[in-house]
KETORBA-945067 format. One record per residue: residue in one letter; x, y, z of N, C-alpha, C in turn. Coordinates in pm, whole numbers, plus 50000, padded with zeros to 5 digits. Example, Ala and Ser with C-alpha at 12.3 -4.5 7.8 and 13.67 -1.06 7.14 Angstrom:
KETORBA-945067
a513194943150780512304955050780513204967050780 s512854977550708513674989450714512905000350787 
***
This chain:
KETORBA-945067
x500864988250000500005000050000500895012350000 x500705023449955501635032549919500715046150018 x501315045150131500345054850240500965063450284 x500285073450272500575083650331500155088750441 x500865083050573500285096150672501545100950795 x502745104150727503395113550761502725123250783 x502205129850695501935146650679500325148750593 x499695158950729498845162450644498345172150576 x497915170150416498235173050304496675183850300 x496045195750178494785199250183494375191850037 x492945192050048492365184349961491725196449914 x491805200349783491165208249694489995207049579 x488945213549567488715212649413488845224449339 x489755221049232490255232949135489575228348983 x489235246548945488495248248833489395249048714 x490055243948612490795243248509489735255548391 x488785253048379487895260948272486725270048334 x486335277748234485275283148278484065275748284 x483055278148407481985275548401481025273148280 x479765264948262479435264548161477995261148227 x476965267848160475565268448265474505261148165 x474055250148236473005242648108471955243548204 x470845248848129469425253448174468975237948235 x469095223548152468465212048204469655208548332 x470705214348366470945199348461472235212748560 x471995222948563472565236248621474255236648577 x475025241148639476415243948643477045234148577 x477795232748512478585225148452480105229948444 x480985219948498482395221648543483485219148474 x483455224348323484655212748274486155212548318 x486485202148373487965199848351488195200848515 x486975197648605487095198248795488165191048868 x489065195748844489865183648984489735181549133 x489695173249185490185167149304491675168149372 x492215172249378493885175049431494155172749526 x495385172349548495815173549699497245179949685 x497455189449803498115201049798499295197049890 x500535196849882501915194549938501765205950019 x502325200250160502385211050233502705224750217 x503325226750145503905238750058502915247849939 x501505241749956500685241349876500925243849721 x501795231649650501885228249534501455217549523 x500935215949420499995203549369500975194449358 x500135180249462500545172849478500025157849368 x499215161249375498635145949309496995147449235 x496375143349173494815147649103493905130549158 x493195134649223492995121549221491345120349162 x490455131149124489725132449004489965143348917 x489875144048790489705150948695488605144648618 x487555157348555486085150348511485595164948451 x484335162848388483415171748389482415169448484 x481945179848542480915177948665480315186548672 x479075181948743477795190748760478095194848891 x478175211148911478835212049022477575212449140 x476495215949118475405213049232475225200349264 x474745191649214474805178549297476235174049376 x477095175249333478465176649405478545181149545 x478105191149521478175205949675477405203049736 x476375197349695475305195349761475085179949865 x475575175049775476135161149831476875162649951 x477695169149937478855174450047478595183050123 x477395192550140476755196050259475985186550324 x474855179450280474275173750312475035163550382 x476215159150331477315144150464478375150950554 x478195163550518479785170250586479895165550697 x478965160950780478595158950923478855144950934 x478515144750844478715122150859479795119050841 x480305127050709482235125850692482845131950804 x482775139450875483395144350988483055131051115 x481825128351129482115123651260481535105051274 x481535105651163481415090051147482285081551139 x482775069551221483645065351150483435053351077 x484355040851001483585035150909482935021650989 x481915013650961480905009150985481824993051099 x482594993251033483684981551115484694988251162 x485384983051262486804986751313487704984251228 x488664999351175489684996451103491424987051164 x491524977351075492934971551146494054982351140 x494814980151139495864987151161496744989051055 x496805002951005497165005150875496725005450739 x495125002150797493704999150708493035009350625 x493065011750477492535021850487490855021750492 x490185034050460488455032150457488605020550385 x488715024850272488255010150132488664999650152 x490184992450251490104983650296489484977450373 x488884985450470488244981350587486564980450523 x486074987950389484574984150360484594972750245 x485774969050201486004956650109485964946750233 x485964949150328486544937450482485384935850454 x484284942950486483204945050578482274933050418 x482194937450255481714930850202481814917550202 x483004915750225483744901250209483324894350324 x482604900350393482164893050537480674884250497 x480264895150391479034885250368479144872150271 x478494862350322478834850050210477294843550250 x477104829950150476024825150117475804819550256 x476734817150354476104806250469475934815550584 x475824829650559475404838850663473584840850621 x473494839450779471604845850790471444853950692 x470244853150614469774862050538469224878550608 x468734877650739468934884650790470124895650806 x471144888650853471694894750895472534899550789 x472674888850707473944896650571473004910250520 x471504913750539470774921850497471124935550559 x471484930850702471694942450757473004948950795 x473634937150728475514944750679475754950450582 x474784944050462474964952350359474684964250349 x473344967450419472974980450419473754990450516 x474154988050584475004996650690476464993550597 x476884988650547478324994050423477555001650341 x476524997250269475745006950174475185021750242 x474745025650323475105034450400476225039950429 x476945041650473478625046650499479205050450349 x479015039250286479805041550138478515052350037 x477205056950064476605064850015477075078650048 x477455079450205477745092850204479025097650278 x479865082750225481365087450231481985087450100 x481235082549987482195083849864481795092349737 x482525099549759482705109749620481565107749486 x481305098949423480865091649376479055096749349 x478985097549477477635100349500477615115149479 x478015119449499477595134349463477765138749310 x478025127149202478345131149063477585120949005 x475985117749053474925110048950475035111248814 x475345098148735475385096048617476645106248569 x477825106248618478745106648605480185097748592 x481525095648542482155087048544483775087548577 x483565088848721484235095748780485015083148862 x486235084448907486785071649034486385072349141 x485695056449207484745059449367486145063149444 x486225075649551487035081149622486015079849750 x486985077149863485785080450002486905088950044 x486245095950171486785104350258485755105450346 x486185107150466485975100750619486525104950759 x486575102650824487295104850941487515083650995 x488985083750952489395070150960490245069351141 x490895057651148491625050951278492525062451300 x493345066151192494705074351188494065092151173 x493065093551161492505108551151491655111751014 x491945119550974490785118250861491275117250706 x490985107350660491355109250532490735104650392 x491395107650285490955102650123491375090150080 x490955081350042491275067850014490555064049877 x490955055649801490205046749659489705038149765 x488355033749672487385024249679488345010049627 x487794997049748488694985449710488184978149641 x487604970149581486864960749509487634947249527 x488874944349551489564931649591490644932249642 x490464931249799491564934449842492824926349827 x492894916849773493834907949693494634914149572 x493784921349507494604926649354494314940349374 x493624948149422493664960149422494814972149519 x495714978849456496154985549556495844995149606 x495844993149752495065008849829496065019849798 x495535031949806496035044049931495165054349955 x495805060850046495185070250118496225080850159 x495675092650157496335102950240495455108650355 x496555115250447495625120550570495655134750522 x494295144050514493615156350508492875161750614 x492995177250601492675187450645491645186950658 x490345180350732488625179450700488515199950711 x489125204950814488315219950787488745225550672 x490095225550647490735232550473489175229850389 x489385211450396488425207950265487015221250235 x486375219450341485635220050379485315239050363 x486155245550445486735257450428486715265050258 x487445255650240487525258550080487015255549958 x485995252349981484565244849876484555255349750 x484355254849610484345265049562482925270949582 x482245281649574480545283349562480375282849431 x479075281149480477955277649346477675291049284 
***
């Protein structure tokens, strides 16, 4: 895993183009990144670039700011775990010889957490990389979504939740 939590880094979204306003579906963002800013605040890394609708985005992210701040993820993270490792844990827990019950009510509590911890959701019918961000074991941070924790490689960096947050662009 290639992790970062020496130092923590700010998480940005930067506008490359001008705005572009479509009457059916509002603001339109071309060319939005995701960043993260070296202490020195030089761009460190992009971890989305997209076109995006910037209201469902913002909006998304008011509406969880509270959940990403003080939630943490739905299982106990191991040690050195990031989110996406620890909600790939949490899938992999369900299998065919668990209660139907109960695998019902794991799924939905990962499906929960991962609705309004990952990036993802705030860019409907968009095609964008699932990113979560959270308040994790080690403090708060940005991580890729795991899909196998066998072949997939994590990382994560640790971020600034008030910078982020602080620095939202407006609508």
């Amino acid at each position: 895993m290639s992790d970062n939590v020496e130092g923590v880094r700010r998480l940005r979204f930067v506008e490359s183009d001008p705005r572009q306003d479509n009457p059916r579906f509002g603001t339109m963002c071309p060319d939005l990144s995701l960043i993260l800013l070296e202490l020195d605040d030089q761009p460190a890394e992009v971890l989305i670039q997209a076109d995006l609708f910037l209201e469902p985005m913002f909006e998304w992210l008011e509406t969880n700011e509270a959940l990403i701040r003080d939630d943490p993820p739905v299982m106990t993270q191991l040690p050195g775990e990031t989110i996406g490792q620890t909600l790939a844990r949490g899938y992999e827990f369900i299998d065919d010889d668990m209660d139907v019950d109960l695998a019902l009510l794991v799924y939905k509590a990962l499906y929960q957490y991962n609705s309004t911890h990952n990036i993802v959701f705030g860019a409907p019918g968009m095609q964008i990389p699932r990113v979560l961000i959270g308040h994790g074991a080690d403090g708060f941070e940005v991580c890729n979504w795991i899909d196998d924790r066998e072949k997939d490689t994590a990382w994560r960096h640790l971020i600034d939740i008030d910078d982020f947050f602080a620095n939202l662009p407006s609508l």
